[in-house]
C-alpha positions in Angstrom: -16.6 0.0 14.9 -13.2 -0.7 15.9 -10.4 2.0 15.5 -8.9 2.2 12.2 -5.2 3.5 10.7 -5.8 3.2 6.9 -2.7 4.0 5.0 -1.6 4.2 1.2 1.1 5.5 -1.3 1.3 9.1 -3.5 2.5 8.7 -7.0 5.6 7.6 -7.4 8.0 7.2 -11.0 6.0 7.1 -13.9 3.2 6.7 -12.1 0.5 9.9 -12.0 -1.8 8.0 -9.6 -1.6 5.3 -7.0 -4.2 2.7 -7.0 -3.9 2.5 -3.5 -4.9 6.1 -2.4 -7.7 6.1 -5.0 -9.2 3.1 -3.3 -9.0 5.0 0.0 -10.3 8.3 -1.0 -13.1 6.0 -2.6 -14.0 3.8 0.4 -14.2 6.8 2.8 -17.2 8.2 0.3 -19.1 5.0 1.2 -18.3 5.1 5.0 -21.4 5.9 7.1 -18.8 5.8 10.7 -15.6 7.9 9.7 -15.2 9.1 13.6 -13.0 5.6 14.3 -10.8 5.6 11.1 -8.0 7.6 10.3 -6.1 7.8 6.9 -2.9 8.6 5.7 -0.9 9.1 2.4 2.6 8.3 2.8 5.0 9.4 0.4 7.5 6.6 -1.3 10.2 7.3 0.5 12.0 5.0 3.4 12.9 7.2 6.1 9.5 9.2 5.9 7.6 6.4 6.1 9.3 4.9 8.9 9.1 8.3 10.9 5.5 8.7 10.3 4.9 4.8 11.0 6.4 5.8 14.0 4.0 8.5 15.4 0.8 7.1 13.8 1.1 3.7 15.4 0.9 5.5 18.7 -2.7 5.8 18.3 -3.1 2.2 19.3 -5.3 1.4 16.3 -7.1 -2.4 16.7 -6.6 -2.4 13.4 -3.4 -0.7 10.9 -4.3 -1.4 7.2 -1.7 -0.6 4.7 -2.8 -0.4 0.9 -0.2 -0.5 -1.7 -0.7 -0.7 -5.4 0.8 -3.9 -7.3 1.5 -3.0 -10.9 0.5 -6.0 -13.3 -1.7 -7.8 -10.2 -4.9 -9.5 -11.3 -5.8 -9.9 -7.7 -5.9 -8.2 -4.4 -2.8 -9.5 -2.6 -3.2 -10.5 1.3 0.4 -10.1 2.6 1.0 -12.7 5.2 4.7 -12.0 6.0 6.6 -8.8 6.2 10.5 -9.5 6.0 13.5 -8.3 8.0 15.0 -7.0 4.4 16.1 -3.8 2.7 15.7 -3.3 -0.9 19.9 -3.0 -0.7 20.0 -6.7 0.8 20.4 -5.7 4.3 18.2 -5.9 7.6 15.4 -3.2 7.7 16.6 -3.3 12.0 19.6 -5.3 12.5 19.3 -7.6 15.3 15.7 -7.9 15.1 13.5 -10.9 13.8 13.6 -12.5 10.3 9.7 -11.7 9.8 7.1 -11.6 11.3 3.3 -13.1 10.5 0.0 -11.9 10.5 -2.2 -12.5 13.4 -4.9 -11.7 11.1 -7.4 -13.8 9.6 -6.0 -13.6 6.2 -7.3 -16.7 4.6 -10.5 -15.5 5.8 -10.3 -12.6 4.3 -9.8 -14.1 1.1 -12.9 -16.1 1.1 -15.4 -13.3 1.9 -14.1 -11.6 -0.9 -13.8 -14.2 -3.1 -17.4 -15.0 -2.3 -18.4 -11.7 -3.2 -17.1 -11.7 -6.5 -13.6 -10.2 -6.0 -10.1 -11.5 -7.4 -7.8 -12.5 -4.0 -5.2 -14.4 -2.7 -3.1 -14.4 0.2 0.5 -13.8 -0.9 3.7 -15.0 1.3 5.1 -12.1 1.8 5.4 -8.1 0.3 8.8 -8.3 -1.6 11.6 -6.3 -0.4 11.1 -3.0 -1.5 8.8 -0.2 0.6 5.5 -1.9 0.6 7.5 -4.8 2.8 9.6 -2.4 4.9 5.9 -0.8 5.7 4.4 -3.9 7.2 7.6 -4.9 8.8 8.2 -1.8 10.2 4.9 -1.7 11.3 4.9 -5.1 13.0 7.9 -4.7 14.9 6.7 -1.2 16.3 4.3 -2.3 17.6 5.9 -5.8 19.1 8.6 -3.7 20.2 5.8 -1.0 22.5 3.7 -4.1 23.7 0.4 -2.4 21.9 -2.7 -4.7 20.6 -3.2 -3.5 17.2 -2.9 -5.8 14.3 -1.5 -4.7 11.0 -1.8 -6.1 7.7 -0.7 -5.0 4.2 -3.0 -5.2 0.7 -1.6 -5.0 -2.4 -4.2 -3.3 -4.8 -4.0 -3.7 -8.7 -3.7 -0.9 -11.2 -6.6 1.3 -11.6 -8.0 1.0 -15.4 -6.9 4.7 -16.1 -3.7 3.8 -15.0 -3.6 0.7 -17.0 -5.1 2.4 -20.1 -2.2 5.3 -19.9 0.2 1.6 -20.8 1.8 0.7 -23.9 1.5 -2.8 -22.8 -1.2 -4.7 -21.3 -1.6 -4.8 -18.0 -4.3 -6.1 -15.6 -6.7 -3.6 -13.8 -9.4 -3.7 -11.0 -11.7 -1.0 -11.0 -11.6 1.7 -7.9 -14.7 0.8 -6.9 -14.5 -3.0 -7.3 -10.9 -1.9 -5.0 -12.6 -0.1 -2.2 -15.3 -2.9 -1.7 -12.5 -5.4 -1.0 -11.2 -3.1 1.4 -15.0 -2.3 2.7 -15.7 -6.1 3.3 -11.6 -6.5 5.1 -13.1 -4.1 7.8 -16.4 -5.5 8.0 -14.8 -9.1 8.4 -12.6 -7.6 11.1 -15.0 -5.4 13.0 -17.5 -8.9 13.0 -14.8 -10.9 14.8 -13.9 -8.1 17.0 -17.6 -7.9 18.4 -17.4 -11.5 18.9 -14.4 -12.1 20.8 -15.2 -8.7 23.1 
């Protein structure tokens, strides 16, 4: 299996739980080769993130997953683009690029889990709050040290719990539904890898 950085969010505002780190701790209960992925829980917090980005992405992953939760998503969101933009307006790094785009098969992606029965899309890009900072930050690491791995970011809908703890109604996708997306991402990746060796 090809080495793995799997990454997602504590709680944050009103939120008790992160849909994206109860995805993660689910998937790794399924895993049967744990040796080639590590996992991380960032906190929400910029310059954290972007220091720990920093000293992760030196492990030369072939593959740097980011999961993120998405609050009112029906789907699981494929980000294609992270932006060159700060929540404040400005550049993330000035004098760097615009954005950058996924290498990875994204649409792809989408398919094989569509086919299997699970809400996605690809989406155009991760907004312009910490979920986008994260993949752009991420990208332009590791353009910037010349390393091979590919990095991608998934936004993940609100667990039901979460959803249920709402006065109004959001949408939900069910943790385990969440982790088989993310199960069928690495399989998808890990295929193409032993093909192109």
């Amino acid at each position: 299996m090809p080495s793995v950085l799997l990454t997602a969010f504590e709680p944050y505002e009103e939120w008790e739980e992160n849909s994206s780190w109860l995805a993660l701790v689910e998937l790794t209960r399924w895993l049967e080769d744990t040796h080639a992925v590590t996992t991380r829980r960032y906190p929400v917090c910029f310059e954290t993130v972007r220091k720990r980005l920093a000293d992760d992405l030196r492990g030369n992953f072939d593959l740097v997953l980011h999961l993120g939760q998405s609050p009112g998503s029906t789907h699981i969101c494929l980000e294609a683009v992270g932006l060159n933009v700060h929540a404040n307006g400005h550049p993330l790094i000035p004098d760097a690029p615009a954005a950058y785009h996924s290498t990875l098969p994204l649409p792809g992606w989408q398919q094989v889990l569509q086919q299997a029965g699970i809400p996605t899309k690809v989406s155009h890009h991760a907004g312009t709050y910490l979920c986008n900072a994260t993949l752009y930050l991420s990208q332009h690491l590791l353009a910037e040290q010349q390393l091979n791995s590919q990095a991608a970011f998934v936004h993940l809908p609100l667990a039901p719990g979460q959803a249920a703890k709402q006065s109004g109604m959001l949408a939900s996708m069910s943790t385990p539904l969440a982790a088989a997306g993310i199960a069928a991402m690495l399989k998808a990746f890990a295929e193409d890898a032993a093909v192109n060796r």
